[in-house]
C-alpha positions as CSV (number, residue, x, y, z in Angstrom):
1,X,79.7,-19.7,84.4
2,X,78.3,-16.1,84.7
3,X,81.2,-14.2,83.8
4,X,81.5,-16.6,81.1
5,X,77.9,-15.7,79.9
6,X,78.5,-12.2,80.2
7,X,81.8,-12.7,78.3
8,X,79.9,-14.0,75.2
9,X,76.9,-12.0,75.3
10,X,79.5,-8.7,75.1
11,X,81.6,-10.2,72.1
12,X,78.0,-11.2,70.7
13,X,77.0,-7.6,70.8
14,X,80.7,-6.3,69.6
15,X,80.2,-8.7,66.6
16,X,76.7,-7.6,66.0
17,X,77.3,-3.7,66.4
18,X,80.3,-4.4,63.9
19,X,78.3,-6.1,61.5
20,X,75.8,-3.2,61.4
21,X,78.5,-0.4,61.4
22,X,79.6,-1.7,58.2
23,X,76.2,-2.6,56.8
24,X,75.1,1.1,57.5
25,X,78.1,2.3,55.8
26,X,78.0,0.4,52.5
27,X,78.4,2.0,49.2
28,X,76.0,1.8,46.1
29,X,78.3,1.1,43.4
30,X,75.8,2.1,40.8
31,X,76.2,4.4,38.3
32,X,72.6,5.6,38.2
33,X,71.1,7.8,35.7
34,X,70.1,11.4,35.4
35,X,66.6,12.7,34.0
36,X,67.4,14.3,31.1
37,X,68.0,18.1,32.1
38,X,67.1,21.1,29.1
39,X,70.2,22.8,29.9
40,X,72.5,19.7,30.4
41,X,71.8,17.7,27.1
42,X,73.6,14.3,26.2
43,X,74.0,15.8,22.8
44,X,76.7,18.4,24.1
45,X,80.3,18.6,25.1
46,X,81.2,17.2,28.5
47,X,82.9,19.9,29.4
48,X,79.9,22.3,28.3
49,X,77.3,19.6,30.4
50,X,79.6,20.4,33.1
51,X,79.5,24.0,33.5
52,X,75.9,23.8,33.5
53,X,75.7,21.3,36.1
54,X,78.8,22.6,38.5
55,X,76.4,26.0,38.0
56,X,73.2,23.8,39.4
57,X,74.7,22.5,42.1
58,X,76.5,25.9,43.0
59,X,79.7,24.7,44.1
60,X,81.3,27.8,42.9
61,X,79.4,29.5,46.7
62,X,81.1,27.1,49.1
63,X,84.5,27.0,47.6
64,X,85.2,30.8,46.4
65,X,85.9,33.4,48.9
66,X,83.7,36.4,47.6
67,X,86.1,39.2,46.5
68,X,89.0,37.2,46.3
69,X,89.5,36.2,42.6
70,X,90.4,32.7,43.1
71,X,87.2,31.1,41.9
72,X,86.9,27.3,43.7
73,X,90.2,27.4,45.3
74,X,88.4,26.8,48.6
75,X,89.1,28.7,52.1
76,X,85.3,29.5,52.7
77,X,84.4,29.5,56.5
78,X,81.4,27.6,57.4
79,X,80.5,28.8,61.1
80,X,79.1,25.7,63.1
81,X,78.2,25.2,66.4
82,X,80.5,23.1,67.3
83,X,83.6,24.7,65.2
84,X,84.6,26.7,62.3
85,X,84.7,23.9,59.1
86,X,86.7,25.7,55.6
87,X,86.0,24.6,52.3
88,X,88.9,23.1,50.4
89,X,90.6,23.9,46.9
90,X,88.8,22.0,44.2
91,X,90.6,23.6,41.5
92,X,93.0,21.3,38.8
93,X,96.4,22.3,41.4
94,X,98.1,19.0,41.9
95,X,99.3,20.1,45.2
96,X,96.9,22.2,47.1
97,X,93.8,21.2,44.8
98,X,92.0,18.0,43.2
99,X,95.0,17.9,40.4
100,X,96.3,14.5,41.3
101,X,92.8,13.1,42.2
102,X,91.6,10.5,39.8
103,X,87.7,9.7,38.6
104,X,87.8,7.3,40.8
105,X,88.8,9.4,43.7
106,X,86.1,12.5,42.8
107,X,83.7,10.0,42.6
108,X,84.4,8.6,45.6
109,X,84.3,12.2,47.2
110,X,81.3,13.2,45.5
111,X,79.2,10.3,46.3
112,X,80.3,9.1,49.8
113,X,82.0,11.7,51.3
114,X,85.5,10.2,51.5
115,X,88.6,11.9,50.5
116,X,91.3,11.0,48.1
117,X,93.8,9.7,51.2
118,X,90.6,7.7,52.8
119,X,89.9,10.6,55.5
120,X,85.9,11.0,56.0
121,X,84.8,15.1,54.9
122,X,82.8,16.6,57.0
123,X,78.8,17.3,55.5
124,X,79.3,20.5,55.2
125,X,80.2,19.5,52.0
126,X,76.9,18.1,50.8
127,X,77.9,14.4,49.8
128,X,74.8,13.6,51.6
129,X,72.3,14.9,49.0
130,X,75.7,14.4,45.8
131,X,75.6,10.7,46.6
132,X,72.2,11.0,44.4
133,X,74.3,12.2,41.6
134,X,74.8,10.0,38.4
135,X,78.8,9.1,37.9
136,X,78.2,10.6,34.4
137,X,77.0,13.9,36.0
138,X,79.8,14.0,38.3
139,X,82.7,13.0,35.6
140,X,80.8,16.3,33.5
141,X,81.3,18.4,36.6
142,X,85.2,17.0,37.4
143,X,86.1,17.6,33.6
144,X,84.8,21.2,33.6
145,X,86.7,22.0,36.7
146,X,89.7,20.9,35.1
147,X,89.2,22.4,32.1
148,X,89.9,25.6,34.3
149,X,93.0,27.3,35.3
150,X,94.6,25.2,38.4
151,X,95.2,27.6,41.4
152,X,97.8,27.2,44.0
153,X,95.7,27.3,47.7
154,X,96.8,25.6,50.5
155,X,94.0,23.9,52.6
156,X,93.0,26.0,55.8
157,X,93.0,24.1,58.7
158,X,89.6,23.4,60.4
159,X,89.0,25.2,63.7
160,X,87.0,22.1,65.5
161,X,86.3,21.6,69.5
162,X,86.8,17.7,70.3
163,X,85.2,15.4,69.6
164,X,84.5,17.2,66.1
165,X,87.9,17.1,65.1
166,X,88.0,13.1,65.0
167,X,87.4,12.5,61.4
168,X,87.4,8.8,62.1
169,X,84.1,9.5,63.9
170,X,82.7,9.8,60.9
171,X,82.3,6.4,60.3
172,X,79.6,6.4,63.0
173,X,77.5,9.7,61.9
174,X,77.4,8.0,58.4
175,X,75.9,4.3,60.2
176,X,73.5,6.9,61.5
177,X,72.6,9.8,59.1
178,X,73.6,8.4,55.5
179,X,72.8,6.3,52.9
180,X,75.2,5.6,49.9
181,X,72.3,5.7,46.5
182,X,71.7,7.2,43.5
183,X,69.0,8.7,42.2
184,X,66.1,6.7,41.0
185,X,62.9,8.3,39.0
186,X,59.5,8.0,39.8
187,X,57.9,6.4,37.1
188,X,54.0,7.4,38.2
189,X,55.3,11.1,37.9
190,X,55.8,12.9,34.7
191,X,59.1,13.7,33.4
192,X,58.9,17.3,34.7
193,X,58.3,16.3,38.2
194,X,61.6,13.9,37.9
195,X,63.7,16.5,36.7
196,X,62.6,18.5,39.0
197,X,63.2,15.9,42.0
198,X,66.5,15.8,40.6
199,X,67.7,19.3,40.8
200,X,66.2,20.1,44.2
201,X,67.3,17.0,46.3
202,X,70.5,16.0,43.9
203,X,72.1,19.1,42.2
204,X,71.0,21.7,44.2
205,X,70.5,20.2,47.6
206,X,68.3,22.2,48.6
207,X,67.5,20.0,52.1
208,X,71.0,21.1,53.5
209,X,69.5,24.5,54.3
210,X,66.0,24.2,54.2
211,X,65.3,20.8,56.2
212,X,64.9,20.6,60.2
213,X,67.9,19.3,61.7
214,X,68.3,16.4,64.3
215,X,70.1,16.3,67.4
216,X,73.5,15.2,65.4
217,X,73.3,17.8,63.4
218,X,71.5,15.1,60.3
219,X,68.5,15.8,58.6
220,X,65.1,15.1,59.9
221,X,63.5,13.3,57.3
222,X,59.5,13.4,56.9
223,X,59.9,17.5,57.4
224,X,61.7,17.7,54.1
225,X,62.5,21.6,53.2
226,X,60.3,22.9,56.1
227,X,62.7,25.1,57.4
228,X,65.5,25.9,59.8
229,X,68.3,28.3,60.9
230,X,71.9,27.8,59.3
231,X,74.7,30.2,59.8
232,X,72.4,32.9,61.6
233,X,69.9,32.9,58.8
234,X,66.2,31.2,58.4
235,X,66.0,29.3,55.4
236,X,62.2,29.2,55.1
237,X,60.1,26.6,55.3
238,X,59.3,26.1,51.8
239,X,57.2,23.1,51.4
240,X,53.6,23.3,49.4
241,X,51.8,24.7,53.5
242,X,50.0,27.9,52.7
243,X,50.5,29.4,55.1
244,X,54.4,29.0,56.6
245,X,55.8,27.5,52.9
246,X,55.3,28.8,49.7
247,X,51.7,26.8,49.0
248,X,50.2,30.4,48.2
249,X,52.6,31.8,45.8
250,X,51.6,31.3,42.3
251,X,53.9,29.1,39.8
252,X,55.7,32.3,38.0
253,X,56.5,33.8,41.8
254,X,58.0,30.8,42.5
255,X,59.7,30.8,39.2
256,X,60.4,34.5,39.5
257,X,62.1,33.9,42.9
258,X,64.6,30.9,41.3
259,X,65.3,33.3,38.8
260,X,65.4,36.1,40.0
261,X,65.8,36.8,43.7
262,X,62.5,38.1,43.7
263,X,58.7,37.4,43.8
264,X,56.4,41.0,44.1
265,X,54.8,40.9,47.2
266,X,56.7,37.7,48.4
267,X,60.2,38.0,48.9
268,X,63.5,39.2,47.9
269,X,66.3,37.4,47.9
270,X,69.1,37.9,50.8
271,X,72.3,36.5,52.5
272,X,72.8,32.4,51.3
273,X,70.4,32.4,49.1
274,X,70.6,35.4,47.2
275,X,74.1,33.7,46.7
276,X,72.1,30.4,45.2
277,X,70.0,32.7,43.1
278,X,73.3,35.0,41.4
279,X,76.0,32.1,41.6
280,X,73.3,29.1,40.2
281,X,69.6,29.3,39.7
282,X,69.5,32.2,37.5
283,X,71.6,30.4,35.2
284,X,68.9,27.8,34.8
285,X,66.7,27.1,31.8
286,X,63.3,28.6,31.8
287,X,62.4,24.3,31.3
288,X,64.7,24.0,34.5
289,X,63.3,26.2,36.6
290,X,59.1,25.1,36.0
291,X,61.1,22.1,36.6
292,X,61.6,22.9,40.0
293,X,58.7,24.6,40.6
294,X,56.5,21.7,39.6
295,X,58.7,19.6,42.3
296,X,58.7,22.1,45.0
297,X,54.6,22.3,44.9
298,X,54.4,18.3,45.6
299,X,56.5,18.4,48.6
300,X,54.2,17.6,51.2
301,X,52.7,20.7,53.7
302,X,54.7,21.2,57.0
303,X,54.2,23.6,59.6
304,X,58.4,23.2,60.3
305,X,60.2,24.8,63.1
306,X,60.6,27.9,62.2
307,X,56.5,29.2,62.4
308,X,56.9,31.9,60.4
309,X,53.7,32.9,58.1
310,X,54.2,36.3,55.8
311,X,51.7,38.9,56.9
312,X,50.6,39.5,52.8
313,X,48.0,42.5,53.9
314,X,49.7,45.9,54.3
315,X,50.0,46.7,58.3
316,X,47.7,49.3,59.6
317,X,50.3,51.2,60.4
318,X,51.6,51.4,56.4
319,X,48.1,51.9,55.2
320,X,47.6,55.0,57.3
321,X,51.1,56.3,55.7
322,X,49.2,56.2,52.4
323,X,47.4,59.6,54.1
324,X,50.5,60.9,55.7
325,X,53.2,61.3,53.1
326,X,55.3,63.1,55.3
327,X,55.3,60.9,58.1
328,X,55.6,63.8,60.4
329,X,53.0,62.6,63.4
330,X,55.2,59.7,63.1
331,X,58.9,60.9,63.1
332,X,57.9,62.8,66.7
333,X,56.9,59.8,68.4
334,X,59.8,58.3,71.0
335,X,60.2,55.3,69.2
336,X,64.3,55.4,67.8
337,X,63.7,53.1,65.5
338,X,61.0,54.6,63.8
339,X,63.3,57.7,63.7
340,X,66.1,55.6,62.0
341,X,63.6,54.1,59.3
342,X,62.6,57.7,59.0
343,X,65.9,59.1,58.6
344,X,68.1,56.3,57.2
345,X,65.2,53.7,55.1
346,X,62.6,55.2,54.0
347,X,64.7,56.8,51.0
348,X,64.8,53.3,49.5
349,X,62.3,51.3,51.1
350,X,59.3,54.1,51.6
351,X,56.6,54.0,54.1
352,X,53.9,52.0,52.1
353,X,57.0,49.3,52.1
354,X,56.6,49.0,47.5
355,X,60.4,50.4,47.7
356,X,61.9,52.7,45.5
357,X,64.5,52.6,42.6
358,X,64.4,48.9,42.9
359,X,62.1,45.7,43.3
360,X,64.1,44.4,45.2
361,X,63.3,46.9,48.3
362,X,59.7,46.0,48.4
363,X,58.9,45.0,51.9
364,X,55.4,44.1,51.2
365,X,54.6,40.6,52.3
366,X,58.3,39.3,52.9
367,X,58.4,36.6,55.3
368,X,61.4,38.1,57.3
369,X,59.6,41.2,58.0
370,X,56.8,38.5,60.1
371,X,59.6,37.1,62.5
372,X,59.6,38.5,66.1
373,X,63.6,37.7,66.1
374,X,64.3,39.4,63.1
375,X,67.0,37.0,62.5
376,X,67.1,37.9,58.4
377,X,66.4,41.4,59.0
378,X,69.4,42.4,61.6
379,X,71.7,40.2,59.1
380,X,70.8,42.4,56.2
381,X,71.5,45.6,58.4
382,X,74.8,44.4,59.2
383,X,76.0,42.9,56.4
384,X,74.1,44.6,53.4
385,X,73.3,43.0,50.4
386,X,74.8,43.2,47.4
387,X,74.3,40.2,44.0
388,X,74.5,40.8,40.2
389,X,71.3,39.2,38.5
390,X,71.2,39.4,35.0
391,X,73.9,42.1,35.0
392,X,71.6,44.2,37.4
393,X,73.3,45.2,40.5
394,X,71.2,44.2,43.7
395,X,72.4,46.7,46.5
396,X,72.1,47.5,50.1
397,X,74.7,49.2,52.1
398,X,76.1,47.1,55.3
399,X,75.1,49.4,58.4
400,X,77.4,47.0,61.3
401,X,80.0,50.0,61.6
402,X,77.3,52.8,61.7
403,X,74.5,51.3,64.2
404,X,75.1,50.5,67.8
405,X,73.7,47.2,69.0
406,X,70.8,49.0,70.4
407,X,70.0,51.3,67.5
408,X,69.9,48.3,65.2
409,X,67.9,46.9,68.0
410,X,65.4,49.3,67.7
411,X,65.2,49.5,63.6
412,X,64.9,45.8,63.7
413,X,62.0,45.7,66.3
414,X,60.2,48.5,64.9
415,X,60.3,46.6,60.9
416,X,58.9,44.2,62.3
417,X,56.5,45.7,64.2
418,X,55.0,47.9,61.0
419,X,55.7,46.1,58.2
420,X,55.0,42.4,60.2
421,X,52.8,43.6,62.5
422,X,54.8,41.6,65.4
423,X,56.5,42.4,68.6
424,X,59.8,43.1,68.0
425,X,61.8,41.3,71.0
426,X,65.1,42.2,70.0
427,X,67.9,43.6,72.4
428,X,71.3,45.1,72.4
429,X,72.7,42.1,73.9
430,X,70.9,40.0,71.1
431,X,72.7,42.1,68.2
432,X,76.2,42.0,69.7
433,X,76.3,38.3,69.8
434,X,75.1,38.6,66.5
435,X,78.2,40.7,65.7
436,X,80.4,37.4,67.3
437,X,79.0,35.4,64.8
438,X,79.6,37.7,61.7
């Protein structure tokens, strides 16, 4: 009589954990609808809607190696800790690309994260935050990448430790990180809040980089866009908190940052997102982008993770340079990375920190300059910077074959130190497993 008990209380709870696998994992079949964006109206082409809306949600980043003149033909390597995921070829190519792929099946893709042959993707491609999309949107973004030259890319394989590498699995992180639904405005907010909504959490997902993540690897929700550490860089917290987010920053920094890479006194553009600013946001609408900043400064105040808060008052230590032009009481102290600003930075970046030639070398107030790790700052040494905004080339050179680990150790400890005033805790070891990750 027991066994029997515990024989139907098991297929009860298979029947029940069933049930709710498949309820977690339904689809919205909606169509939804899209608030009207300024520079995707329903008045032009579907092709042109599409450029402007494959630009917004910046898929040319994850599936175009950088230099390699096969734009969206895939191969991008996505470094995660558990494996090395690559993107695939989304160009018009029947065989290696999307060619053969109906609207049905991009659809599909697009808004549940399920493949042409019925294989789960993995969320690095963002399906979680596309599933918000309207199928018109989509269809606009599918037509204009057919409308382009078909490239011939085969699919690299994924480099995945097990379990990873069971796609089937999927199933299960869906059940318990995703929901399958479209979009829906707010009607108490104005229109420009709603357009707004929908480029930050829709076209350009912003969450995917800037929102804590949980123990299986799926957003935390309730600490919306405060903040974490993707690929070896911090994407800031950068909810409406003045003092970790970007509460303080006025509405045209803010705007000046979509647009431009760069806010005076706030930030400069690096690494991923210097890649959102040149490959999407600058191509915005001016409507767009107050758009965005009108969304971004309702997103509720979060300390986030990270606990970074830009030091906007000029270090002692850069004040005093005001009176010391040469720097000379400071180049023969026995710090070696205040000799390596002094003989390798200061050129560009100057002592004050207002940089020179460019705006885009101001260190005045930059929130990487404030963290102790450095984690922004030692990726920028090693792999330089370099973006085209508006036809202006952004530039810095890559120093990863010219520093040892412990000279870029040093430099990185003693940024942060003058231009953050915080204790630099890097090490040599720190930068070469830094280098592994490259």
């Amino acid at each position: 009589m027991k066994a029997r008990r515990i024989v139907l209380s098991l297929v009860v709870l298979v029947a029940l954990g069933t049930a709710a696998y498949f309820w977690l994992n339904r689809s919205d079949p909606s169509a939804g609808s899209a608030p009207p964006l300024a520079g995707a109206p329903t008045t032009t082409t579907t092709i042109a809607r599409g450029e402007y809306l494959t630009r917004a949600a910046d898929c040319i980043a994850c599936h175009t190696v950088p230099g390699g003149g096969k734009d969206f033909a895939g191969g991008v390597a996505f470094v995660l800790p558990f494996g090395t995921i690559y993107s695939s070829n989304i160009t018009s190519d029947p065989e290696t690309g999307i060619g053969a792929w109906s609207d049905e099946d991009f659809v599909r893709a697009v808004h549940e994260g399920v493949r042409k042959d019925g294989q789960s993707l993995y969320p690095a491609f963002p399906y979680t935050s596309y599933t918000a999309l309207s199928r018109a949107d989509v269809l606009a973004i599918k037509a204009y990448l057919f409308s382009l030259p078909p490239l011939k890319e085969p699919e690299r394989s994924n480099e995945l430790s097990f379990p990873f590498n069971q796609r089937w699995a999927m199933g299960f992180w869906n059940a318990a990180f995703f929901k399958s639904q479209r979009f829906k405005s707010d009607d108490s907010k104005p229109a420009q809040w709603n357009r707004g909504a929908y480029l930050a959490t829709a076209l350009g997902h912003c969450a995917e980089c800037h929102t804590p993540r949980n123990f299986g690897f799926g957003l935390k929700h309730g600490s919306e866009l405060a903040g974490e550490e993707v690929q070896g860089w911090k994407a800031y917290n950068i909810t409406s908190d003045s003092q970790h987010g970007i509460g303080a920053w006025t509405d045209e920094q803010i705007a000046a940052y979509l647009k431009s890479g760069h806010a005076a006194g706030r930030a400069s553009a690096s690494g991923p997102m210097a890649e959102v600013v040149s490959n999407s946001l600058q191509y915005l609408t001016a409507e767009d982008v107050a758009s965005l900043v009108n969304y971004l400064r309702s997103v509720p105040a979060s300390t986030g993770p990270l606990h970074i808060a830009a030091n906007t008052s000029a270090p002692a230590a850069a004040r005093a340079s005001a009176a010391l032009p040469a720097q000379a009481a400071l180049r023969d102290a026995s710090d070696p990375g205040l000799a390596l600003f002094a003989g390798n930075c200061t050129g560009c970046h100057t002592w004050d920190g207002f940089g020179r030639q460019t705006a885009y070398a101001d260190l005045r107030g930059v929130r990487a300059m404030a963290d102790p790790a450095a984690t922004n700052i030692t990726q920028v040494i090693l792999h330089g910077s370099n973006y085209r905004i508006a036809g202006q080339e952004i530039y810095m050179p890559a120093f990863a074959g010219g520093y040892s680990d412990a000279e870029i150790a040093a430099l990185s400890n003693f940024v942060v130190r003058y231009f953050g005033n915080q204790p630099g805790t890097l090490t040599a070891k720190d930068i070469a497993q830094r280098r592994k990750d490259m």
